[in-house]
C-alpha positions as CSV (number, residue, x, y, z in Angstrom):
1,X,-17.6,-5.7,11.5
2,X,-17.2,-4.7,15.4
3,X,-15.1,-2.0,16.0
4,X,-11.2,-2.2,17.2
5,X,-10.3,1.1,19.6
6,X,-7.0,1.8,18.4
7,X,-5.9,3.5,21.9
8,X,-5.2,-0.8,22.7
9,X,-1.7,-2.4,22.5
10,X,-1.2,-3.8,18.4
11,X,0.8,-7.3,17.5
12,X,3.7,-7.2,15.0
13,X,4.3,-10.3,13.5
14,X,7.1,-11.3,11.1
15,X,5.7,-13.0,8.1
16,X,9.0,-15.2,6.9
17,X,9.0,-15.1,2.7
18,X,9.7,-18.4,0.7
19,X,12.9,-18.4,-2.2
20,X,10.4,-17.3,-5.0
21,X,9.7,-13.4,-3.2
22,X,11.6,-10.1,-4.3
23,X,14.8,-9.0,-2.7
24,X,15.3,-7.0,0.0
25,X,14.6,-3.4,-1.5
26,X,13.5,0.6,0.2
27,X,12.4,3.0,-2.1
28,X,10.2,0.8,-3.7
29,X,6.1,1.2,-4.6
30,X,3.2,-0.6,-3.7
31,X,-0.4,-0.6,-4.0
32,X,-3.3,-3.7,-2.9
33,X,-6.0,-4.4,-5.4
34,X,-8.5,-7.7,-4.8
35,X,-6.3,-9.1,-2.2
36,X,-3.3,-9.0,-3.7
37,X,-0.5,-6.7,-3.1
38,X,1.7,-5.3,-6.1
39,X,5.4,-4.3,-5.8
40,X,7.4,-2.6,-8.1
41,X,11.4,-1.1,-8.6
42,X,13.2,0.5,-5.9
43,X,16.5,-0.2,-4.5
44,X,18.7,-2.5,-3.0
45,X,22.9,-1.8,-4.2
46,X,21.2,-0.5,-7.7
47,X,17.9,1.0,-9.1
48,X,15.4,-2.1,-10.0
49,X,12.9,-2.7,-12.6
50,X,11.1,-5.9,-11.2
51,X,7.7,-6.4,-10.8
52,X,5.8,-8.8,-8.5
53,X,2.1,-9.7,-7.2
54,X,2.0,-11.2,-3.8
55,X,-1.3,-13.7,-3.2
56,X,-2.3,-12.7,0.8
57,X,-4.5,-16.1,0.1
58,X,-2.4,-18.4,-0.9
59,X,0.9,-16.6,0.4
60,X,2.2,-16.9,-3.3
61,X,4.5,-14.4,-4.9
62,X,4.5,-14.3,-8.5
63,X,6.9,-11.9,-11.2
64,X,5.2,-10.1,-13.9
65,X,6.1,-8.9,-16.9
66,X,7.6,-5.3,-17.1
67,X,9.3,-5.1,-20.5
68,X,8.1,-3.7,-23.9
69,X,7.1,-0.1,-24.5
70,X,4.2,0.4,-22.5
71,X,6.1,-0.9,-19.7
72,X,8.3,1.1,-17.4
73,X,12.1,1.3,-16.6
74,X,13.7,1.0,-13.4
75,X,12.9,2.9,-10.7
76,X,13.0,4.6,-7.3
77,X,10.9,6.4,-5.1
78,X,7.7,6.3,-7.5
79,X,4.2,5.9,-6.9
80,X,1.6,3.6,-7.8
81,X,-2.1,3.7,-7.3
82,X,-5.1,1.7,-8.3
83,X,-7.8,2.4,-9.7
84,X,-11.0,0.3,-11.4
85,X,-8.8,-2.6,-12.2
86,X,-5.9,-0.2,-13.3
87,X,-2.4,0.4,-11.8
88,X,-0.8,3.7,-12.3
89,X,2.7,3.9,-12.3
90,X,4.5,7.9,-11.9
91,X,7.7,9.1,-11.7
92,X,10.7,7.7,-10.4
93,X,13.1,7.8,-13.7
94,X,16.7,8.3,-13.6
95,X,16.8,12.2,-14.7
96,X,18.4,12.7,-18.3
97,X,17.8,14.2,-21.6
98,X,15.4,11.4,-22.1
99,X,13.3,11.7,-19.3
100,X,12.9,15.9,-19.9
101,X,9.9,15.3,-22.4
102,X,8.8,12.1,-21.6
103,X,5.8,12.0,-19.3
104,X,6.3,9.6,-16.6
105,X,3.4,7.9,-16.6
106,X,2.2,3.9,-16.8
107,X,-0.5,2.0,-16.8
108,X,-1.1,-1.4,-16.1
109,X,-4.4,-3.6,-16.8
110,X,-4.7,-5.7,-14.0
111,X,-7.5,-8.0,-15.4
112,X,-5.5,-9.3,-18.2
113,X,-2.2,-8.8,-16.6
114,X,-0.4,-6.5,-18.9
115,X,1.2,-2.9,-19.2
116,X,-1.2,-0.6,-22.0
117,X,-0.6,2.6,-23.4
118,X,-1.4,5.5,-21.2
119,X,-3.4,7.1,-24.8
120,X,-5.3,3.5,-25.0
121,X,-8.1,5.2,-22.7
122,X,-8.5,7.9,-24.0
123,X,-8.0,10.2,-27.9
124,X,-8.0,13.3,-25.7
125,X,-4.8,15.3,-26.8
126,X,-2.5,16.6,-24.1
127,X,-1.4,19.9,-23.3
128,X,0.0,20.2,-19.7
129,X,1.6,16.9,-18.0
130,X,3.9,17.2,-15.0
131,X,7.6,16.2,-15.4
132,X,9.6,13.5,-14.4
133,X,10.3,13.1,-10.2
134,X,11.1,11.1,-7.1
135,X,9.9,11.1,-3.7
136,X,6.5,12.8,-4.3
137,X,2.7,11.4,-3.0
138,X,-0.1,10.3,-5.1
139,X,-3.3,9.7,-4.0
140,X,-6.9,8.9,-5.7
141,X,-9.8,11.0,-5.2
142,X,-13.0,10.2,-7.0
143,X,-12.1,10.0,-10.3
144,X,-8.9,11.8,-10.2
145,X,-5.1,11.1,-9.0
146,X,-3.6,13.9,-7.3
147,X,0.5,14.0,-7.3
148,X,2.2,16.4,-4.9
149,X,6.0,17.8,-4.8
150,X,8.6,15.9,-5.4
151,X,12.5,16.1,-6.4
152,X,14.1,17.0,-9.2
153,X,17.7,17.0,-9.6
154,X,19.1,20.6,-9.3
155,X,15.7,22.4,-8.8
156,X,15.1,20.5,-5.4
157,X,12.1,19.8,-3.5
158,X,8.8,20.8,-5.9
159,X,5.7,22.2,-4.7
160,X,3.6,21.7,-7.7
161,X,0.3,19.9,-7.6
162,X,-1.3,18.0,-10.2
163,X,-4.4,16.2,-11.3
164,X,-5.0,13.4,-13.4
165,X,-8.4,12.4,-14.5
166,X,-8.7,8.9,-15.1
167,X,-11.8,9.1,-17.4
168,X,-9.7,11.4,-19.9
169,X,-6.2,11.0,-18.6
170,X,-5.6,14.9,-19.2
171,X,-3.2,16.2,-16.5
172,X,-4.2,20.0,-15.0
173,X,-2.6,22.1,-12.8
174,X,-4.5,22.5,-8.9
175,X,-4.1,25.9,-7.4
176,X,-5.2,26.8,-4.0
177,X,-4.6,30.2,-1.6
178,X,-1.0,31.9,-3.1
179,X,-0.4,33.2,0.5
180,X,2.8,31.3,1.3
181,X,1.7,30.6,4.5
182,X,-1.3,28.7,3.5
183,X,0.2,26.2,1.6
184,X,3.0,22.9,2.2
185,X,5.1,24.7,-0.1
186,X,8.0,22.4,-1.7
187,X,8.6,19.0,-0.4
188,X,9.3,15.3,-1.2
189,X,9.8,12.3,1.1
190,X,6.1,12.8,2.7
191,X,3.3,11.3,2.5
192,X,-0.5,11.9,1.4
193,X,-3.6,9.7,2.3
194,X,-7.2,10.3,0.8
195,X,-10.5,10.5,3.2
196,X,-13.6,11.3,1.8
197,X,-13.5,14.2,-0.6
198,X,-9.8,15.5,1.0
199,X,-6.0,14.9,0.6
200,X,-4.1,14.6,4.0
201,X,0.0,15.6,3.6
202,X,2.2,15.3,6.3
203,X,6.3,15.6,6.9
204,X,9.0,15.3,4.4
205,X,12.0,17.0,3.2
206,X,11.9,20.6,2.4
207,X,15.3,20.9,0.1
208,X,17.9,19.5,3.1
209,X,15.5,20.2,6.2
210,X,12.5,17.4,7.8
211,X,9.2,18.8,8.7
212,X,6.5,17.8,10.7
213,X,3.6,20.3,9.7
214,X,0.2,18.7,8.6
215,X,-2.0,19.9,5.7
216,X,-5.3,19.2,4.3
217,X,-6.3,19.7,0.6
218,X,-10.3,20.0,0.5
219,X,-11.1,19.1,-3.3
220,X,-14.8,20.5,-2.9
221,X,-13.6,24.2,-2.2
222,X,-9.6,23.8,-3.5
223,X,-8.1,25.5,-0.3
224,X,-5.2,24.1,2.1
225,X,-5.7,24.4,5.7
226,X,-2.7,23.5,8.6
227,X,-3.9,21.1,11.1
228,X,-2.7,20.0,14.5
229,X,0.5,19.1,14.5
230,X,1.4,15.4,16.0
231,X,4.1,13.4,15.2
232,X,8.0,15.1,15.2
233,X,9.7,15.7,12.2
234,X,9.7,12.4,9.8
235,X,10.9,11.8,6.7
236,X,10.7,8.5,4.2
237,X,7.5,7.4,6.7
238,X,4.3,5.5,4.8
239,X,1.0,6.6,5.7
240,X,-2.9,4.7,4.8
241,X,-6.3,5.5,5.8
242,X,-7.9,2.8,8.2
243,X,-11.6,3.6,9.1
244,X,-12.1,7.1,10.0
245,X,-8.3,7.6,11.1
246,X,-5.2,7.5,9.3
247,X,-2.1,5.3,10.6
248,X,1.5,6.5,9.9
249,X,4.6,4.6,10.6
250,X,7.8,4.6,10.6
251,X,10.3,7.0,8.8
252,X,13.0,8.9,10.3
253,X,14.4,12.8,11.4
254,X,16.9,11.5,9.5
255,X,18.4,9.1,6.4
256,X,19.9,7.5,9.0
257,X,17.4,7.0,12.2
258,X,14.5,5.1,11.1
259,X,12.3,4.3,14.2
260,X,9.3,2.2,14.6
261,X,6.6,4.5,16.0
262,X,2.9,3.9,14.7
263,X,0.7,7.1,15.1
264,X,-3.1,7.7,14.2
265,X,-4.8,10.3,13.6
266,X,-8.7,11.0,13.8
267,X,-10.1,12.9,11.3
268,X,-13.5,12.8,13.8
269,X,-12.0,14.2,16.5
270,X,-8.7,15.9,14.6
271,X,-6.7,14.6,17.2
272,X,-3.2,12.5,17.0
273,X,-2.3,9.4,19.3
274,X,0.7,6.9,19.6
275,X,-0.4,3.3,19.1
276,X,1.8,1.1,21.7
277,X,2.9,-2.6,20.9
278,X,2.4,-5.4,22.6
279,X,5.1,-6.6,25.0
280,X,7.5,-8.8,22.9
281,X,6.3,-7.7,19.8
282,X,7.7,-4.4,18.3
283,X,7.7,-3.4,15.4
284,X,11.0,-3.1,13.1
285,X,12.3,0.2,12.9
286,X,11.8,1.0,9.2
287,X,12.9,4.1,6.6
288,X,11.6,4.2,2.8
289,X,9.3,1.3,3.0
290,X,5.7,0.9,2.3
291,X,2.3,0.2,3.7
292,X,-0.1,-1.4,2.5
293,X,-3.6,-2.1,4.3
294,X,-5.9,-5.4,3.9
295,X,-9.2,-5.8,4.8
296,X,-12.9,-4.3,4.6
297,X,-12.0,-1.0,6.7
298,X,-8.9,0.0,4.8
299,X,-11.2,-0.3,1.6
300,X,-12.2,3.3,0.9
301,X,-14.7,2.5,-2.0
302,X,-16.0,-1.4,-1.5
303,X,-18.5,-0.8,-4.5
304,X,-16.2,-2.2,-7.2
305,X,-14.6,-4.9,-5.2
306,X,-13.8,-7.5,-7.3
307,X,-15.6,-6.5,-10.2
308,X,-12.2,-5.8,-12.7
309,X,-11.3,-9.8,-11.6
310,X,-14.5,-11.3,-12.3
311,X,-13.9,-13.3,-15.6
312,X,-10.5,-14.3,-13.8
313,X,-12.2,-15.6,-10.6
314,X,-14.2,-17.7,-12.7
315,X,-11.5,-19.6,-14.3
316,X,-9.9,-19.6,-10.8
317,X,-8.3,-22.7,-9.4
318,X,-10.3,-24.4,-6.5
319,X,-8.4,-22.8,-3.7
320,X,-8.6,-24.4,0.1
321,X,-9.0,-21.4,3.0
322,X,-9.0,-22.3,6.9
323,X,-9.3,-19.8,9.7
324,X,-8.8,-21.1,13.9
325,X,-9.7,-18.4,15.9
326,X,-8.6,-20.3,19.0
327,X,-8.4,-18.3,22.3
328,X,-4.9,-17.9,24.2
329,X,-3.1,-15.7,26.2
330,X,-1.2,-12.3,25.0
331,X,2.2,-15.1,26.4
332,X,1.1,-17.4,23.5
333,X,0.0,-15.7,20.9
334,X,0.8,-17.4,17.7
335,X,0.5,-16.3,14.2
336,X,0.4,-18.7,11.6
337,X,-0.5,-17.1,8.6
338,X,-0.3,-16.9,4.9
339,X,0.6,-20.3,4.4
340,X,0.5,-22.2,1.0
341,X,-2.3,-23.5,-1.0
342,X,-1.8,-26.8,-2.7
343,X,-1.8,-26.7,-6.3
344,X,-4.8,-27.7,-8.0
345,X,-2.6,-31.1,-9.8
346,X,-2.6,-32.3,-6.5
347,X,-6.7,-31.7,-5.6
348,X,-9.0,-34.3,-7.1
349,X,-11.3,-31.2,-8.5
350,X,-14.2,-34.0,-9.1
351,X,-14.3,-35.3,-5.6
352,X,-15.8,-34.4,-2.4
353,X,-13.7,-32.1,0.1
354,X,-12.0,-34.4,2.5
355,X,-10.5,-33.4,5.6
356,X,-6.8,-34.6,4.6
357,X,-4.6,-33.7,7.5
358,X,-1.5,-32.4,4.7
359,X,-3.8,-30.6,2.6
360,X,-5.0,-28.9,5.9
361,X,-1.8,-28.6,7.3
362,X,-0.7,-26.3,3.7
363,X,-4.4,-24.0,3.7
364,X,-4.3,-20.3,5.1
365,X,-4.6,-21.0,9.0
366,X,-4.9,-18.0,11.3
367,X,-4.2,-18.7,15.2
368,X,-4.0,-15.7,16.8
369,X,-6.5,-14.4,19.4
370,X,-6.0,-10.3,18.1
371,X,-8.0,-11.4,15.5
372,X,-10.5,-13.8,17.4
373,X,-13.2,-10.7,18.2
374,X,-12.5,-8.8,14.8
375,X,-13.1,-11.7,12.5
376,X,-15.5,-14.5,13.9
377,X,-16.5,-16.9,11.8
378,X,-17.0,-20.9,11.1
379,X,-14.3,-22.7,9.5
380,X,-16.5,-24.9,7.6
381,X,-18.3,-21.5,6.3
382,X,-14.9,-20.2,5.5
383,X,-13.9,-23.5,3.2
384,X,-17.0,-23.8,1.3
385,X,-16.7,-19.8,0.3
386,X,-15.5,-18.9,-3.4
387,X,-11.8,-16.4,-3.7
388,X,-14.1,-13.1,-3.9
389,X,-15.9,-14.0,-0.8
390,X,-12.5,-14.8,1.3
391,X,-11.1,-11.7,0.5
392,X,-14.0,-10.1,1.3
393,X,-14.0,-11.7,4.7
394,X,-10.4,-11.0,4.9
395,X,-9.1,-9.5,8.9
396,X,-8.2,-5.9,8.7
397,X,-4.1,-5.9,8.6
398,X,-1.1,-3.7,7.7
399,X,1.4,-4.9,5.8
400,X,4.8,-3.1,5.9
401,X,6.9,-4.1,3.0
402,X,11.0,-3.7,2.7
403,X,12.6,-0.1,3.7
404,X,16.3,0.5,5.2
405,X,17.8,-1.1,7.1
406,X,18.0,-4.1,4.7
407,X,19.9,-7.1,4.2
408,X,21.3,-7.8,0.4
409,X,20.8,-10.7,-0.6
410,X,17.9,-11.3,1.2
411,X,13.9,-11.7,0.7
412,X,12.0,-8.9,1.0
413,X,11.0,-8.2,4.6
414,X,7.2,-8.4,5.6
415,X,5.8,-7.6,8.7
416,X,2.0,-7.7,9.7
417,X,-0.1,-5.7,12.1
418,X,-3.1,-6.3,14.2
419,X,-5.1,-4.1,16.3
420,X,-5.7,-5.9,19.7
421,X,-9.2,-6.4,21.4
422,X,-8.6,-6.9,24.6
């Protein structure tokens, strides 16, 4: 895939959601896995317990399940990860007398759709296994998730750190240099990325006061070191790695000052830059949301891609896909994207394809020249390919889902990015 200099202008484009899409919520969680993108709890007037999977192919939202005992409660400002065809839910309870010996932790089989006991995987016994909290980061590294911080009512920000190991699910303890100075300390509201074998931790809320120090956790030799700072003081911002960089946007000095600023950073050359937007298309200014990146070169481990869906894609429904990569000017640049499939009652699965202008008209059509050098390839290509091989071939995006300020009432807001070309 040819290479996109992030120091060019990027597109923002407002993805409109149909009736069937979650409400407007912030404090939510979401994680990608095969091309589709999983949301789960958060806020809008009260703490939410839905669960939804969002198709990027077929621009289909659909509600799963998320009752019975392996499944979680409502929640706020949790995490969620994936992992070999597994989504792991932590944190985020309502504190009580409940939640003080109850490990926060779910786990949720994505190949056959359903929440499973976190002891399913594994007859391992444990004996250490972090409490309940909000507002923390969780990232995956190799085989392990690693959970920092958080809040807990009445003890405040946290600056333990955890590991899970997802081949035993036992919880340990990490421990790096004591010398105060040589660690984040206590914080929640930040937010973590993984590159390579290393955790990357910037911002958040120390107890009542924003930060804007930057911290690397090297898993090889467990130490901390402080990099160069970039970025002011941000709270509630979302952070994922893209290529050899990691982009962070949005958040806020403040509950109340979201802004709309997109940084990267270079882990090659350690260096931070602010990414502009193109004239006529900035971003929303967004607090408490999520990101969530699509495509080849947000993948940090392509290996496994698609294997946990296999039996699924088999029994897939024949799915139409349609890509224009037409050329126009950055004056009329349109986006149309994410557009519905028609069901498979209304394709003639025993026929030949036929170029039927409605059926056309309803497949996944991208016109929009940001993506014209990034992703060239034949439409007729593109149509004949299987589900496994369109995600595959999907363009490199970020997604930014929901966040304050937020309508009520309303469907969740999505907005997508492209790095320009030209």
């Amino acid at each position: 895939m040819p290479s996109t200099s992030l120091s060019n202008p990027s597109l923002w484009t407002p993805l409109p959601q149909s009736s069937l899409c979650p409400c407007a919520r912030y404090k939510h969680a979401c994680c990608s896995y095969d091309g589709n993108v999983y949301v789960l709890g958060g806020r809008d007037s009260s703490c939410l317990g839905d669960f939804w999977k969002y198709s990027v192919v077929l621009d289909e939202w659909t509600k799963l399940n998320c009752t019975g005992d392996a499944a979680p409660e409502e929640l706020e400002q949790h995490s969620m990860v994936t992992h070999k065809g597994f989504l792991y839910v932590f944190g985020g309870m309502w504190d009580s007398a409940y939640t003080g010996w109850r490990c926060p932790l779910w786990v949720f089989d994505i190949a056959n759709q359903k929440w499973v006991p976190c002891q399913g995987k594994t007859s391992s016994p444990q004996t250490q296994r972090p409490s309940n909290r909000k507002g923390h980061s969780a990232v995956v590294l190799g085989s392990a998730m690693l959970v920092y911080g958080g809040f807990v009512d009445i003890k405040g920000s946290l600056q333990e750190f955890w590991s899970l190991n997802f081949n035993t699910m036992a919880w340990s303890p990490l421990s790096g240099s004591e010398r105060r100075s040589s660690v984040p300390g206590p914080r929640h509201n930040h937010s973590a990325v993984a590159y390579q074998n290393c955790m990357f931790l910037f911002g958040g809320l120390k107890g009542l006061r924003e930060q804007k120090d930057f911290w690397k956790w090297n898993s090889t030799n467990h130490t901390w070191t402080c990099l160069k700072l970039g970025p002011p003081r941000l709270m509630g911002h979302a952070a994922v790695t893209y290529r050899d960089s990691m982009l962070l946007f949005g958040g806020g000095e403040s509950q109340n000052s979201p802004n709309n600023s997109l940084w990267r950073y270079s882990f090659s050359s350690q260096s931070w830059s602010q990414v502009a937007s193109l004239p006529g298309s900035d971003a929303p200014d967004r607090i408490h949301h999520c990101c969530i990146g699509l495509g080849r070169s947000y993948e940090p481990d392509t290996s496994s891609f698609g294997s946990a869906l296999q039996p699924m894609l088999q029994d897939a429904k024949p799915k139409h896909f349609k890509n224009k990569c037409f050329p126009a000017s950055h004056s009329d640049i349109e986006m149309k994207t994410f557009t519905k499939s028609l069901s498979s009652s209304e394709l003639d699965t025993h026929s030949e394809p036929r170029n039927d202008p409605q059926l056309m008209e309803n497949s996944l059509t991208f016109e929009n020249n940001a993506f014209r050098k990034q992703w060239s390839c034949s439409e007729e290509l593109l149509l004949n390919q299987g589900d496994s091989d369109i995600l595959k071939n999907l363009p490199d995006t970020l997604l930014v889902l929901g966040g304050r300020p937020y309508s009520r009432q309303s469907p969740i807001s999505i907005w997508s990015m492209t790095l320009t070309d030209s």
